[in-house]
C-alpha positions in Angstrom: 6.1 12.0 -6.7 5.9 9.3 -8.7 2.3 7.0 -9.6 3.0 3.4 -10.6 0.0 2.5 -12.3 -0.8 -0.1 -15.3 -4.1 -0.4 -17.8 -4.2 -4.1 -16.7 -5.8 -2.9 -13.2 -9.1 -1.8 -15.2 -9.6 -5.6 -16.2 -12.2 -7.3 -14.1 -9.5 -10.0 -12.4 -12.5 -11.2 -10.0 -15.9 -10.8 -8.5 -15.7 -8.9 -5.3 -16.0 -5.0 -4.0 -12.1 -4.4 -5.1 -12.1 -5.9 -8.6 -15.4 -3.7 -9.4 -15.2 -2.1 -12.8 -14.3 1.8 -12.7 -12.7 1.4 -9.3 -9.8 3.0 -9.7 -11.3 5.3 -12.8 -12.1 8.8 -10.9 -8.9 7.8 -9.3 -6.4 7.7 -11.8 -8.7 10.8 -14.5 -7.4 12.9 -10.9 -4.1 12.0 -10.8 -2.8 11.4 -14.3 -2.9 15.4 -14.8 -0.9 15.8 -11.7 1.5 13.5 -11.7 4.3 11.3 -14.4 2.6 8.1 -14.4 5.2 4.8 -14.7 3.9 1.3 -15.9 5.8 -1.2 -13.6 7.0 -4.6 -14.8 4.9 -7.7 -13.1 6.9 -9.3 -10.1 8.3 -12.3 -10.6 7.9 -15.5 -9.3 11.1 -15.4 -7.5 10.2 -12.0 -5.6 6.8 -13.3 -4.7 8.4 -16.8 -3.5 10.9 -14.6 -1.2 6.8 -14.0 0.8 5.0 -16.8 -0.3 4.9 -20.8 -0.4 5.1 -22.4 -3.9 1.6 -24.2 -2.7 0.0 -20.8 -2.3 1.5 -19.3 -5.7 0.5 -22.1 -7.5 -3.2 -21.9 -6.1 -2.9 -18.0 -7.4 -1.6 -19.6 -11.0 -4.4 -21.7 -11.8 -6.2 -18.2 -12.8 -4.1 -16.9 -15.1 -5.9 -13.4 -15.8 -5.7 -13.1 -11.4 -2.2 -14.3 -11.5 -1.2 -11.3 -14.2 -2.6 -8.3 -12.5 -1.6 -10.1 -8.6 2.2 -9.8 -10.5 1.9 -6.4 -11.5 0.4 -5.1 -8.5 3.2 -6.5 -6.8 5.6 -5.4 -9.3 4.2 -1.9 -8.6 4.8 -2.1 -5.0 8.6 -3.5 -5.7 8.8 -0.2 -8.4 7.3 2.5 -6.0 9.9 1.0 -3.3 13.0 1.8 -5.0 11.9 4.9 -6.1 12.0 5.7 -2.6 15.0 3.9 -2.0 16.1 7.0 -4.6 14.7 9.7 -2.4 11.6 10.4 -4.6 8.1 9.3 -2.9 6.0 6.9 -4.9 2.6 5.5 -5.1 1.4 2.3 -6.4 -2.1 3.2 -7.7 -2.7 -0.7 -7.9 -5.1 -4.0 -7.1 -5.9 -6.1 -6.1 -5.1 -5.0 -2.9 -2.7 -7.3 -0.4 -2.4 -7.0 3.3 -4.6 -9.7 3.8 -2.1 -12.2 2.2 0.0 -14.3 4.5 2.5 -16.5 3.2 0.2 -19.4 2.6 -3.1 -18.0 2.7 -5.0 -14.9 1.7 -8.6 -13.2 1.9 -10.3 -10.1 2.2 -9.9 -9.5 -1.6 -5.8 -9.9 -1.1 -3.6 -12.6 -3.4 -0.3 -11.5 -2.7 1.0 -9.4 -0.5 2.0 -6.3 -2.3 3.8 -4.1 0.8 5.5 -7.6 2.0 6.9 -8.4 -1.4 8.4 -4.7 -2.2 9.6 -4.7 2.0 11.4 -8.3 1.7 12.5 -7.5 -1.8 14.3 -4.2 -0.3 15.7 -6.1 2.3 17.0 -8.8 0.4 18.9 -6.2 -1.6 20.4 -4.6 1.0 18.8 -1.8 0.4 17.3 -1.0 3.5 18.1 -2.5 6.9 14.6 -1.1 8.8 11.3 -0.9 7.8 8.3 0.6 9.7 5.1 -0.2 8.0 1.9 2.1 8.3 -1.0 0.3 7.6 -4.3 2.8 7.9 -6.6 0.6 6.1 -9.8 0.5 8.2 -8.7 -2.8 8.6 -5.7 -5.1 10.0 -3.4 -5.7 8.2 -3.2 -9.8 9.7 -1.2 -11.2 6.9 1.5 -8.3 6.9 1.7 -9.1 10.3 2.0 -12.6 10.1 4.8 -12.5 7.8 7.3 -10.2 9.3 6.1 -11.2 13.2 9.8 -12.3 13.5 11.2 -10.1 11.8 13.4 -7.1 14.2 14.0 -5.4 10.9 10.3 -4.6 10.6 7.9 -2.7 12.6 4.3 -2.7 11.8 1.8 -0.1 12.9 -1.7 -0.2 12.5 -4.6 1.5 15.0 -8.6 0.4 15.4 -9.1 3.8 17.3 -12.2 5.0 16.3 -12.7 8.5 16.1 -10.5 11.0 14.0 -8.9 12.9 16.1 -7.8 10.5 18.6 -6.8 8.0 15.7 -4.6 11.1 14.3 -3.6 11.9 17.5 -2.1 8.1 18.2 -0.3 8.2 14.6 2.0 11.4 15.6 2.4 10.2 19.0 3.5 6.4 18.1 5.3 8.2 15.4 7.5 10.0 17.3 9.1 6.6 19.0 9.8 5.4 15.9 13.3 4.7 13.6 13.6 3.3 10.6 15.0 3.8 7.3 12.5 3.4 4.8 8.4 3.9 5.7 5.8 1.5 4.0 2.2 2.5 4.0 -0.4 0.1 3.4 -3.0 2.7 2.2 -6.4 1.7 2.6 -9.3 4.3 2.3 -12.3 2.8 3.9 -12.3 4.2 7.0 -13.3 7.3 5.0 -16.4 9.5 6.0 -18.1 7.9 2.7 -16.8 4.8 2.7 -17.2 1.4 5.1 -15.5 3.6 8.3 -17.8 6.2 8.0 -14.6 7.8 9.7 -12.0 10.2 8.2 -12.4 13.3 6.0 -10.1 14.0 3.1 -8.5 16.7 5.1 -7.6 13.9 7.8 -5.7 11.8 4.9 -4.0 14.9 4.3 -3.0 15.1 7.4 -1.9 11.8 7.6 0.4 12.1 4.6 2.1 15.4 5.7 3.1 13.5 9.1 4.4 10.6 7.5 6.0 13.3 4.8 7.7 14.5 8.0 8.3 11.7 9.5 10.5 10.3 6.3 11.8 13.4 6.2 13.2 13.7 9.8 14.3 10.1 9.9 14.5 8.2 6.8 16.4 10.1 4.3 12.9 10.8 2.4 12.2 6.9 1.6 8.7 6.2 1.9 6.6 4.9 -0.5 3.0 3.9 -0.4 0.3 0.8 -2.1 -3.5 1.0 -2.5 -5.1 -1.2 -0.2 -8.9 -0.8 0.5 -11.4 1.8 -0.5 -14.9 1.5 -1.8 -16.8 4.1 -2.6 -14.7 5.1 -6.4 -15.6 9.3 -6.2 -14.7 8.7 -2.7 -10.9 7.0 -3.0 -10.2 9.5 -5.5 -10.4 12.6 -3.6 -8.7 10.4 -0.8 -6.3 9.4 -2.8 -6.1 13.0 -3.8 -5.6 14.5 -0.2 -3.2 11.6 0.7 -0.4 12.4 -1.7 -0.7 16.3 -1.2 -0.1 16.1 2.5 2.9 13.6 1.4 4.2 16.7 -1.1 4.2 18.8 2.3 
């Protein structure tokens, strides 16, 4: 398992609830002991401009300390994805988040769209030819969505059941009608029992990573790699974040 992760994400890019100093601090004092941590290389306009309008990159620009940790996000997200490509699972330990950026828009603490620019940047390789993206952030994903709406290649998954069981319950089930070769998982942790959700337990995000562990496993040559997306409460996302990647070590 490899963490993407850069010193950059500690700077205080913005004012809002994912940009909050020490987010991703219990976070990464958990992980670095477990896990090789990679700095990634910022995106580059080019990759971002295979997502976005020039209009909306250049609204991104006009902050230049945003624009640098948008680009590495994004860049950690293109990383983790060809690390999967490899067969090794990866994690972008990353902000600001992005599944709230559509091509010419974005809000909800998103700038670009981290998940859409590693996907489109896979498929403009070659790479891949299928993508199923898994988005459990407590909320919708609407501008991964609106980006790859016409896309056959892609399939995106996300679920507003409320209770545990039942939401884990739809995951296998959808999960099992499923192809692709290469999962995506937009991983959001505020639907946690401590966070905005007030939903899942850590032992619930382990669950979820050991099914989409198996399900890479079963049907996608071991390619899946996964991006931060929302999670609040910082002793809270660690442990998560924690739980997440053991169930995706099987």
């Amino acid at each position: 398992m490899k963490i993407y992760y850069h010193p950059d994400f500690r700077e205080h890019y913005a004012y809002d609830p994912a940009a909050e100093p020490g987010r991703l601090d219990p976070a990464l004092a958990l992980l670095k002991s477990k896990y090789q941590l990679t700095e990634p290389r910022p995106a580059t306009r080019e990759e971002v401009l295979r997502v976005h309008t020039e209009g909306h990159f250049s609204s991104i620009e006009q902050d230049s300390l945003l624009c640098h940790t948008a680009l590495l996000a994004a860049g950690s997200a293109i990383e983790a994805a060809e690390s999967a490509c490899r067969g090794e699972h990866a994690f972008a330990l990353c902000r600001p988040p992005g599944h709230h950026a559509s091509s010419d828009s974005c809000w909800g603490f998103c700038y670009f769209n981290n998940i859409a620019v590693a996907v489109r940047h896979l498929l403009h390789h070659g790479l891949i030819n299928s993508v199923l993206i898994v988005d459990f952030d407590l909320h919708f994903g609407d501008g991964t969505a609106n980006i790859f709406q016409n896309e056959r290649a892609v399939t995106f998954w996300h679920s507003r059941e409320g209770s545990n069981r039942r939401y884990l319950e739809i995951l296998k089930e959808d999960l099992k009608s499923f192809d692709a070769d290469l999962v995506a998982v937009s991983a959001g942790f505020d639907r946690g029992v401590d966070d905005w959700g007030g939903m899942l337990t850590a032992a619930d995000y382990e669950e979820i990573g050991s099914l989409l562990n198996s399900f890479a496993r079963a049907k996608c040559e071991n390619r899946l790699f996964a991006v931060l997306e929302g999670g609040y409460n910082h002793q809270a996302l660690a442990k998560n974040i924690e739980a997440f990647l053991k169930g995706l070590e099987g």
